[in-house]
C-alpha atoms as an extended CHARMM CRD file, in Angstrom:
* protein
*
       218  EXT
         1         1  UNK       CA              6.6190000000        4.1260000000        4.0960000000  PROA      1               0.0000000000
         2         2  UNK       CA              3.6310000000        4.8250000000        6.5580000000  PROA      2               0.0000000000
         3         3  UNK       CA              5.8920000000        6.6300000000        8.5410000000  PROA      3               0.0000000000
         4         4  UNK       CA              6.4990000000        8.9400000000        5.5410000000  PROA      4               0.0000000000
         5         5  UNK       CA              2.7080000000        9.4260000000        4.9850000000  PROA      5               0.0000000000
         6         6  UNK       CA              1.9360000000       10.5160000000        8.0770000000  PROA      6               0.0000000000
         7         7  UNK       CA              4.2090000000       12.8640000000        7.8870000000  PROA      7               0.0000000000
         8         8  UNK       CA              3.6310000000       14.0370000000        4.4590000000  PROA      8               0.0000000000
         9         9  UNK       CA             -0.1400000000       13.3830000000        4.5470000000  PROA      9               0.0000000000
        10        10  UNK       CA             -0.7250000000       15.5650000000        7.4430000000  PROA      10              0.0000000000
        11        11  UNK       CA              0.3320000000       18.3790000000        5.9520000000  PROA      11              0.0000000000
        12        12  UNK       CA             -0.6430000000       17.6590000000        2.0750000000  PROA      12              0.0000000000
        13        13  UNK       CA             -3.6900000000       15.7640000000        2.4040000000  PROA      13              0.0000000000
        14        14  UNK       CA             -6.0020000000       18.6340000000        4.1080000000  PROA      14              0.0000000000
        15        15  UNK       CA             -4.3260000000       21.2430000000        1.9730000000  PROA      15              0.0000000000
        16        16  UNK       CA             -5.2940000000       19.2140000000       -1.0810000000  PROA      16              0.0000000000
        17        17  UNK       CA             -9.1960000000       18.9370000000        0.0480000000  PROA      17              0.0000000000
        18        18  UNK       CA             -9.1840000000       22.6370000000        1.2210000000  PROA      18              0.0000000000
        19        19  UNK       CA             -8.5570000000       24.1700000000       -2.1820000000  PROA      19              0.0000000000
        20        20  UNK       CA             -9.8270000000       21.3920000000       -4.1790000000  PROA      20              0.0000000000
        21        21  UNK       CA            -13.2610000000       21.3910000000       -2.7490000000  PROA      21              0.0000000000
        22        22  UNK       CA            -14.6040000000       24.1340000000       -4.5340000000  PROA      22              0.0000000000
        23        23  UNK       CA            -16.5120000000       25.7770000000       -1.3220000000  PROA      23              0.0000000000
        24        24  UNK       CA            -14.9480000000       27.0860000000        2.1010000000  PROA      24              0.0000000000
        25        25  UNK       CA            -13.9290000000       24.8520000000        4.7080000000  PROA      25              0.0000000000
        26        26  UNK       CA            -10.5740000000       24.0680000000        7.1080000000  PROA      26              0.0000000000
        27        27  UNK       CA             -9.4970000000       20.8050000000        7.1440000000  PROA      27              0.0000000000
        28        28  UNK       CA             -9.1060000000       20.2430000000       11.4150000000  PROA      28              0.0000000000
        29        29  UNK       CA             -5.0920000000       19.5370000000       12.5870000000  PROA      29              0.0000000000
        30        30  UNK       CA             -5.4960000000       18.4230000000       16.3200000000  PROA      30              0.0000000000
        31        31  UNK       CA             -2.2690000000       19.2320000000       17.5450000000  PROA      31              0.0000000000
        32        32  UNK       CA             -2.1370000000       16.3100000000       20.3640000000  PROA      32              0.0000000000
        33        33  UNK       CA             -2.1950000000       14.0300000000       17.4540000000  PROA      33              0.0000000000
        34        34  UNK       CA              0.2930000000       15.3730000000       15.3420000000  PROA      34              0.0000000000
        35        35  UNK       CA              2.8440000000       15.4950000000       18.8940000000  PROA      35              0.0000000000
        36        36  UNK       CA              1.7940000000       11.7930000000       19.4200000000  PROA      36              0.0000000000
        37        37  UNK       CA              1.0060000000        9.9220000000       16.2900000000  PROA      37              0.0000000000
        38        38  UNK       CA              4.6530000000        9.3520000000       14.9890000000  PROA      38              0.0000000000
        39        39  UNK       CA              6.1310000000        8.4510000000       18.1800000000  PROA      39              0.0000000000
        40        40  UNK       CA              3.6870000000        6.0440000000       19.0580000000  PROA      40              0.0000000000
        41        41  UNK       CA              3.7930000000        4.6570000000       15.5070000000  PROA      41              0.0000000000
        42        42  UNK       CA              7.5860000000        4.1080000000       16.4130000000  PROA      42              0.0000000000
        43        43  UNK       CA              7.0400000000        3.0360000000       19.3280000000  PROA      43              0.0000000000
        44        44  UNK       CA              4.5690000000        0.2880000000       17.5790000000  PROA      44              0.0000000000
        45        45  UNK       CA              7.0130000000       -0.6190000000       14.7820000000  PROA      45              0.0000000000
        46        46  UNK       CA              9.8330000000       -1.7920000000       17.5470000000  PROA      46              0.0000000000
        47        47  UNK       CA              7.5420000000       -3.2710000000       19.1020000000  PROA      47              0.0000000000
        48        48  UNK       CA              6.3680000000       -5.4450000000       16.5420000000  PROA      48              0.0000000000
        49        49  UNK       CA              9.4660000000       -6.0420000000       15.0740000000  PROA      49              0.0000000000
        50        50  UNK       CA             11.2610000000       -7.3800000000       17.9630000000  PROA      50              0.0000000000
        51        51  UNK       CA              8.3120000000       -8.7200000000       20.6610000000  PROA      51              0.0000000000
        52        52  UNK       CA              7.3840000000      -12.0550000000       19.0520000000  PROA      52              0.0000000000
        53        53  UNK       CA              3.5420000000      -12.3690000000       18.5990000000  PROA      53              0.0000000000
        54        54  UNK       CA              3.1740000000      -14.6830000000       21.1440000000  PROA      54              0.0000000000
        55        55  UNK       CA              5.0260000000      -12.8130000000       23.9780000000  PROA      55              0.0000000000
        56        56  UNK       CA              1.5820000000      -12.7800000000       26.9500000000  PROA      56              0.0000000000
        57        57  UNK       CA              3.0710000000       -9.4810000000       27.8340000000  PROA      57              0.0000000000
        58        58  UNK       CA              4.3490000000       -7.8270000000       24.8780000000  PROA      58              0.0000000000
        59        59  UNK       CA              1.1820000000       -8.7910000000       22.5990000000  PROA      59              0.0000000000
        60        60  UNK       CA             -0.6360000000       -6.4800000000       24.6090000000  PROA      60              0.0000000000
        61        61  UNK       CA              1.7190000000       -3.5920000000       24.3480000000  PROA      61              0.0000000000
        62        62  UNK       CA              1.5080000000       -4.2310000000       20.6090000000  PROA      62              0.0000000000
        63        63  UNK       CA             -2.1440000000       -4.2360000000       20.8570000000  PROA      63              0.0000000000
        64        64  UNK       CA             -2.1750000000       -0.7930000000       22.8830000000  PROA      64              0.0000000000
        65        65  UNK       CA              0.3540000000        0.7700000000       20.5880000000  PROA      65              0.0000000000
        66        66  UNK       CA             -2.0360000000       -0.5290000000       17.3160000000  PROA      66              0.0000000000
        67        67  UNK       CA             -5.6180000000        0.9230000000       19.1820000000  PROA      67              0.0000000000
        68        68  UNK       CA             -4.0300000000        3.9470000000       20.4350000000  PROA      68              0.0000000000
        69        69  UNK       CA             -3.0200000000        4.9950000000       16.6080000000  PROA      69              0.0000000000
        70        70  UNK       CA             -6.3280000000        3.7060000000       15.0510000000  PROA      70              0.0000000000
        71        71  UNK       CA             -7.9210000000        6.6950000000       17.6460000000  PROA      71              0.0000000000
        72        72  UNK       CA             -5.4060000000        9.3530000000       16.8350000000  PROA      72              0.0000000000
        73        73  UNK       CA             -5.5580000000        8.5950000000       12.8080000000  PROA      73              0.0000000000
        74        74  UNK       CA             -9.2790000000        8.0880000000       13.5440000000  PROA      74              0.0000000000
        75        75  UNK       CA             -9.5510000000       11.5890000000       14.6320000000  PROA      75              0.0000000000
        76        76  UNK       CA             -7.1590000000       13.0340000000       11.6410000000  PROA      76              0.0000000000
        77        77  UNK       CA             -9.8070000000       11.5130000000        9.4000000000  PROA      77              0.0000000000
        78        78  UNK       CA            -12.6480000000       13.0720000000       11.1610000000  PROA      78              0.0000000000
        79        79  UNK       CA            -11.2200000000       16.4060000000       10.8310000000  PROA      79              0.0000000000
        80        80  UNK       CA            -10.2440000000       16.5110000000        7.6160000000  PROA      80              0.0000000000
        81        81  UNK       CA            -13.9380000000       15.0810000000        6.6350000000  PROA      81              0.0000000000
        82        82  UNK       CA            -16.1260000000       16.8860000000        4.2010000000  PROA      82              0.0000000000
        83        83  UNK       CA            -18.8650000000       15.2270000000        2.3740000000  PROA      83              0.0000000000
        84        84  UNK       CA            -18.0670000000       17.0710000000       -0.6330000000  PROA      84              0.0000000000
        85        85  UNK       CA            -14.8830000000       15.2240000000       -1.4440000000  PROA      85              0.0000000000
        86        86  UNK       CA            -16.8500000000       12.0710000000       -2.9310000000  PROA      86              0.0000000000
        87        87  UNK       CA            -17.1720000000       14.2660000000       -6.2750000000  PROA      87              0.0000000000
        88        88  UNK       CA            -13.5180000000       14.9890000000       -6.5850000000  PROA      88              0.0000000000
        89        89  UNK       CA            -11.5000000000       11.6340000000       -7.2120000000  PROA      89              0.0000000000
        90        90  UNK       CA             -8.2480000000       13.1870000000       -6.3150000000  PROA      90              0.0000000000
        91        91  UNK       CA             -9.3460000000       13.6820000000       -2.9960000000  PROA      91              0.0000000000
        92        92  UNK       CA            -11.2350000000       10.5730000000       -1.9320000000  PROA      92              0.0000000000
        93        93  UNK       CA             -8.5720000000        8.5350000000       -3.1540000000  PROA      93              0.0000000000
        94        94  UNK       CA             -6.3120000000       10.2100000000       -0.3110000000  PROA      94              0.0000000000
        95        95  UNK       CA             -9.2200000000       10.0970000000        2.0820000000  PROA      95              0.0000000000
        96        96  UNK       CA            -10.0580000000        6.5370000000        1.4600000000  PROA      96              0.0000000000
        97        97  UNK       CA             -6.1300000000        5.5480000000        1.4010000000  PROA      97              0.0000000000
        98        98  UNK       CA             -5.5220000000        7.0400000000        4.4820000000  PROA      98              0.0000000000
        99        99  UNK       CA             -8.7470000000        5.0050000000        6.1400000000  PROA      99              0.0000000000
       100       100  UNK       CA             -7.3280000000        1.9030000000        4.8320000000  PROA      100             0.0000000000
       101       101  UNK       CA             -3.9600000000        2.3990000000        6.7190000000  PROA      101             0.0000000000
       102       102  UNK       CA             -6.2270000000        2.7180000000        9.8720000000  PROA      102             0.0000000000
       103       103  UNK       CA             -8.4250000000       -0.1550000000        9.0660000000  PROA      103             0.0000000000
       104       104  UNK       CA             -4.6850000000       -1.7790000000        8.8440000000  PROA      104             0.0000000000
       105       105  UNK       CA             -4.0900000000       -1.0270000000       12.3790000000  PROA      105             0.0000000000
       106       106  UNK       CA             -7.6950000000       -2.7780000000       13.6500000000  PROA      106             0.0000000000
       107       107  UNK       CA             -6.5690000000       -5.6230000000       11.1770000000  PROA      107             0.0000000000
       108       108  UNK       CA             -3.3920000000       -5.8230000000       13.6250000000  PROA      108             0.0000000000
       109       109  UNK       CA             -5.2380000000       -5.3960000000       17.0400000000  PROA      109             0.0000000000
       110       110  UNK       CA             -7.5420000000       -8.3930000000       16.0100000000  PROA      110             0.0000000000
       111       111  UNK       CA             -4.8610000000      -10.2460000000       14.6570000000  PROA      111             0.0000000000
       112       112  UNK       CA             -2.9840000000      -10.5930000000       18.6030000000  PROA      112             0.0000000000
       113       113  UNK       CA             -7.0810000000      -11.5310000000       20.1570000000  PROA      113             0.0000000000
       114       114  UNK       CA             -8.0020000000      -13.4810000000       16.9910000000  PROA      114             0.0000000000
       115       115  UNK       CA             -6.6460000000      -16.3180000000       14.7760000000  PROA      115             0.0000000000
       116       116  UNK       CA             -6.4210000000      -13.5070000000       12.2240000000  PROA      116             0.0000000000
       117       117  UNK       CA             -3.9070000000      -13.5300000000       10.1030000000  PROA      117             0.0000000000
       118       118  UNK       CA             -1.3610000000      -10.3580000000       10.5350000000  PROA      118             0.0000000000
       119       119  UNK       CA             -0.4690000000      -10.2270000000        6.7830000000  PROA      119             0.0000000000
       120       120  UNK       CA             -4.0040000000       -8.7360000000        6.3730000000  PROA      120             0.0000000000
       121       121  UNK       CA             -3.2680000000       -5.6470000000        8.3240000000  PROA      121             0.0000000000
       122       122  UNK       CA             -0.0910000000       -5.8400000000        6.5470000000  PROA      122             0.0000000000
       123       123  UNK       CA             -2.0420000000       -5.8080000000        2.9520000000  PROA      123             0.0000000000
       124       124  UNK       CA             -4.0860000000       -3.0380000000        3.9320000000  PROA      124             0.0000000000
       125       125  UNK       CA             -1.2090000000       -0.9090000000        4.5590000000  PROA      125             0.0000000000
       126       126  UNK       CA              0.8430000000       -1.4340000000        1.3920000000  PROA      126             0.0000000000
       127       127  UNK       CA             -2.1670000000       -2.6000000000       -1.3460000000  PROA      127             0.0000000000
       128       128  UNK       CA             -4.8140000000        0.1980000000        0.2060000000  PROA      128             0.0000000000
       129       129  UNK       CA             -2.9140000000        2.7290000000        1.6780000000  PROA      129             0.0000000000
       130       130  UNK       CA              0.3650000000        3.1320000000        0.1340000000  PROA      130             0.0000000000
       131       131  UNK       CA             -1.0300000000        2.0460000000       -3.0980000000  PROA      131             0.0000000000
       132       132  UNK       CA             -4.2460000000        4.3480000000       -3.5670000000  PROA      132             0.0000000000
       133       133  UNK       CA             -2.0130000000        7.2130000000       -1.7900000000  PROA      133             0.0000000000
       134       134  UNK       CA              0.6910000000        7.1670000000       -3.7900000000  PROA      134             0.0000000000
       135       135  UNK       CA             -1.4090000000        6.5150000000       -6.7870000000  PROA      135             0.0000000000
       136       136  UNK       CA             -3.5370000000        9.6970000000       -6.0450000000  PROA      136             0.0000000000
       137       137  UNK       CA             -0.4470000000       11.8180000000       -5.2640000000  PROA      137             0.0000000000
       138       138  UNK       CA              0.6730000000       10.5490000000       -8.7720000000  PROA      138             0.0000000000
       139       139  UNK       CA             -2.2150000000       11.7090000000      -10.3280000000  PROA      139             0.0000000000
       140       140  UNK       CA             -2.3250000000       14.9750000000       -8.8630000000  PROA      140             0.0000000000
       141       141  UNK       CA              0.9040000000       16.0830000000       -8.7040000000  PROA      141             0.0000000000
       142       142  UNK       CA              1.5970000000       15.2470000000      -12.3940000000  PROA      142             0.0000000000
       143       143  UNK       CA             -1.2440000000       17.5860000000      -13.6930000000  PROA      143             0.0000000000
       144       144  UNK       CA              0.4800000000       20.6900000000      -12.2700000000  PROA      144             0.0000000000
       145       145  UNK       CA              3.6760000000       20.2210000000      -12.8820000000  PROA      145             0.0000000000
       146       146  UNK       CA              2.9580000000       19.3920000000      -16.6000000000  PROA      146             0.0000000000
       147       147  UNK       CA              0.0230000000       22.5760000000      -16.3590000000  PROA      147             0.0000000000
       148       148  UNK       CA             -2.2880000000       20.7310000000      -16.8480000000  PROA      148             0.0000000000
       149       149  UNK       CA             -5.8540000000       21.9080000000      -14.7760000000  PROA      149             0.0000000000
       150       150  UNK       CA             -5.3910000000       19.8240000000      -11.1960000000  PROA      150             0.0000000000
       151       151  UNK       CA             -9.3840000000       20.8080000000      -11.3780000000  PROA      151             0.0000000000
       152       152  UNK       CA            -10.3090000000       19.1080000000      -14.3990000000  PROA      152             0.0000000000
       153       153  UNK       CA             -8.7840000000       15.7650000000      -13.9590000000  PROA      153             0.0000000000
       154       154  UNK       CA             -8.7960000000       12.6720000000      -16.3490000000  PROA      154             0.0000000000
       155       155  UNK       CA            -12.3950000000       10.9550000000      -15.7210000000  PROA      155             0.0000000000
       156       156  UNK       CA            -10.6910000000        7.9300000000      -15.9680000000  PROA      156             0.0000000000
       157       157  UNK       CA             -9.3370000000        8.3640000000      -12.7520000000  PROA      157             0.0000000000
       158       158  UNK       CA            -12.8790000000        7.5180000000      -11.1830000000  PROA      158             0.0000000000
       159       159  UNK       CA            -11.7670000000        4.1540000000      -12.6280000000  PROA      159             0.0000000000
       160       160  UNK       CA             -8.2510000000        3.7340000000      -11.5210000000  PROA      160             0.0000000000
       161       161  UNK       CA             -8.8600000000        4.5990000000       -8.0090000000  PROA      161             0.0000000000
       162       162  UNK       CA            -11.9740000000        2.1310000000       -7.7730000000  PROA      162             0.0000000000
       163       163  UNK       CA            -10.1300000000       -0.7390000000       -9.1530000000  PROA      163             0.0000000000
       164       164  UNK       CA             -7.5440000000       -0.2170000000       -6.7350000000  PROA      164             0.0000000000
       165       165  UNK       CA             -9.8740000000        0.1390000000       -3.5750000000  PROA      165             0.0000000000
       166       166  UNK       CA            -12.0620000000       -3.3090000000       -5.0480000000  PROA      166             0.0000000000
       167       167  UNK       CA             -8.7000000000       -4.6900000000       -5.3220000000  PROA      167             0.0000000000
       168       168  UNK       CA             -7.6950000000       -4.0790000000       -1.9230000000  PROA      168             0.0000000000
       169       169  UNK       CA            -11.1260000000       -4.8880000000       -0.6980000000  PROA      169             0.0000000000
       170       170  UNK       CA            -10.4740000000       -8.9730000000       -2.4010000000  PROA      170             0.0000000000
       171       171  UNK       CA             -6.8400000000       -9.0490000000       -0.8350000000  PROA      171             0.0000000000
       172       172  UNK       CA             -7.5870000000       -7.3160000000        2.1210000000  PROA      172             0.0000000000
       173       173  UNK       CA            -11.6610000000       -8.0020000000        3.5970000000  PROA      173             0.0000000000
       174       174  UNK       CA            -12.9020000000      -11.1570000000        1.3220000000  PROA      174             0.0000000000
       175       175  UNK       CA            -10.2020000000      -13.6000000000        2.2730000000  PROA      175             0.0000000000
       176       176  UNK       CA            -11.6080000000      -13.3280000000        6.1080000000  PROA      176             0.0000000000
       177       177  UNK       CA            -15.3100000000      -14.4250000000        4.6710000000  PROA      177             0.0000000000
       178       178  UNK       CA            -13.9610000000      -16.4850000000        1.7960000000  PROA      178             0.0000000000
       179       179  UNK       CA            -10.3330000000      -18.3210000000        2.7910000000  PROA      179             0.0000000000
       180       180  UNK       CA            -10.5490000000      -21.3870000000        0.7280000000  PROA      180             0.0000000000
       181       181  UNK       CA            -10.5450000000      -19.1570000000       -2.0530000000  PROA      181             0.0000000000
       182       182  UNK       CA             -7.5450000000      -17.8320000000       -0.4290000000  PROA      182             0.0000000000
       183       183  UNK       CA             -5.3630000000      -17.9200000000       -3.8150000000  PROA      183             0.0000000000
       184       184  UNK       CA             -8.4790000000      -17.1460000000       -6.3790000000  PROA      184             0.0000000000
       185       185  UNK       CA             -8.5810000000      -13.6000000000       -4.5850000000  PROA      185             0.0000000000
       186       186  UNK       CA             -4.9060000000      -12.9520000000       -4.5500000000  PROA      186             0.0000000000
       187       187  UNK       CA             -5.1250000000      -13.5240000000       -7.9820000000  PROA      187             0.0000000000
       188       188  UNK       CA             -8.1410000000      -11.4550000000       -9.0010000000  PROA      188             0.0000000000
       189       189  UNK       CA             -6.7020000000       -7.9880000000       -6.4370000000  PROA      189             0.0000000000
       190       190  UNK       CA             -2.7080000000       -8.5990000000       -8.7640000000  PROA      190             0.0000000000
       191       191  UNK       CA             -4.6770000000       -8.2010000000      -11.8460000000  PROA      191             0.0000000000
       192       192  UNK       CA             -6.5800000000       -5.5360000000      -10.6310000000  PROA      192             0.0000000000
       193       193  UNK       CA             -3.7170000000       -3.6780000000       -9.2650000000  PROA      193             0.0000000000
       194       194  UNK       CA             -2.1330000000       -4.6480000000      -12.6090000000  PROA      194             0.0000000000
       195       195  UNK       CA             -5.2820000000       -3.2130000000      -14.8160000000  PROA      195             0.0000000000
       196       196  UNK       CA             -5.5570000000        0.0430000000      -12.4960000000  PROA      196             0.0000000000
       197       197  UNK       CA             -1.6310000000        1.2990000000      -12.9490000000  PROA      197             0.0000000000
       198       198  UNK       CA             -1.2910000000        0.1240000000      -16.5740000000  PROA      198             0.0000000000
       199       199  UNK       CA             -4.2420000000        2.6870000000      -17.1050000000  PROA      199             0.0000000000
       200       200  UNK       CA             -2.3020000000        4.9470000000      -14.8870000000  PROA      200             0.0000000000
       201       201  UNK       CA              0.6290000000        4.4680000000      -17.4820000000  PROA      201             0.0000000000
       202       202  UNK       CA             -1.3110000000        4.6250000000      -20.4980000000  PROA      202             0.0000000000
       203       203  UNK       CA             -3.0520000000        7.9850000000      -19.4580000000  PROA      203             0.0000000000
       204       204  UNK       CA             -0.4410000000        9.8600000000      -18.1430000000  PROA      204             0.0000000000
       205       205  UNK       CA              2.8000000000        8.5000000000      -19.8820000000  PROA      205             0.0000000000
       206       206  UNK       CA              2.3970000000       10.8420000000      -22.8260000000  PROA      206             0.0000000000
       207       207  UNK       CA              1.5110000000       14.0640000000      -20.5550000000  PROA      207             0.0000000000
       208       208  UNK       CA              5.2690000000       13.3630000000      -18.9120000000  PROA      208             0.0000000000
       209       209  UNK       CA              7.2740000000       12.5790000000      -21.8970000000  PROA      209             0.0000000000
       210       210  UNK       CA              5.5180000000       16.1190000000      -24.0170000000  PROA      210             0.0000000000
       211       211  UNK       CA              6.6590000000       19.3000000000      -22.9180000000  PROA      211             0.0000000000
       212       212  UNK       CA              4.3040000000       21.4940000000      -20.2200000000  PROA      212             0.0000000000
       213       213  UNK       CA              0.5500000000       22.4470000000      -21.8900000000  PROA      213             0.0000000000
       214       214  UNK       CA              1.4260000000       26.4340000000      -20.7670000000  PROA      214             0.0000000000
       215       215  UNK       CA              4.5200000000       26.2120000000      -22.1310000000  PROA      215             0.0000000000
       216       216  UNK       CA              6.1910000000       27.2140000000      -18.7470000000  PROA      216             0.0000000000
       217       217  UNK       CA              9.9590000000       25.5290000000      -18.1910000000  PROA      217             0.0000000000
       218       218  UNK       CA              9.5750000000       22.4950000000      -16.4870000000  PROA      218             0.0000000000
């Protein structure tokens, strides 16, 4: 699934905040990262997979594998940065779901110096970044192909997206602060992953079961 949105994100994401900003500006592509970033993210998921944590030597291949993508997806963020995209929901839900899949990779590096637990980095991968990504390629993509105004999107997306980043915030941050509550927070971040795409459903069921707004086939 990362693998997936680094490949789709690095072409969609800084398209998206290009033309949805409103105002000129081009979203930065460094090309050493886009030659690098999926084969060291390979290179990282064997790794893991098949060096046991506690290997002396192959922790700290994992470790340079994890650091050496939170630089290179570090640097995608920085050049696709624009402080304008905090007034357009469908774009800082990208922007902020891409951070958290970097902020999963730190989560991992600490995890092999620290007692740390590794399902952290593995929660802000799935809950933060898959889930606000996907939710806010959801969004987006459903407006235009039902003609509705990709412009003009539901206000109650504001909502939807910040109940999923809180949620990922309890599963993800508080549980390193707050661990005897360890359960108490899993709980609260399923019901508000729950809450956030059941007002997903309820807003945009009806758009894709109705035929398009323009009346175009599709």
């Amino acid at each position: 699934m990362l693998a997936v949105i680094f490949n789709m994100g690095r072409r969609v994401i800084p398209f998206f905040i290009e033309k949805g900003l409103g105002c000129p500006f081009e979203a930065k592509n460094y090309q050493w990262v886009d030659a690098s970033s999926l084969w060291l993210f390979l290179s990282f998921s064997v790794a893991d997979i098949f060096i046991p944590a506690n290997h002396p030597q192959g922790k700290y291949l994992i470790l340079f594998f994890a650091l050496s993508l939170v630089a290179l997806h570090g640097a995608r963020l920085t050049g696709w940065y624009h402080k304008a995209i905090w007034k357009k929901s469908l774009l800082w839900v990208l922007y902020i779901g891409y951070a958290w899949i970097v902020l999963g990779f730190v989560l991992k590096a600490m995890s092999l110096l620290t007692n740390l637990s590794p399902f952290l980095a593995l929660h802000a991968f799935a809950y933060g970044g898959v889930g606000m990504i996907t939710s806010g390629m959801m969004a987006r993509v459903s407006l235009g192909h039902t003609g509705n105004n990709v412009f003009e999107p539901p206000k109650i997306l504001h909502l939807i997206f910040a109940l999923l980043f809180i949620g990922a915030f309890v599963r993800v941050i508080l549980p390193i602060f707050l661990g005897n509550y360890y359960l108490q927070l899993i709980t609260i971040s399923q019901i508000l992953w729950i809450i956030a795409f059941g007002l997903f459903f309820i807003r945009y069921a009806p758009m894709l079961i109705k035929a398009r707004v323009d009346g175009r086939y599709g």
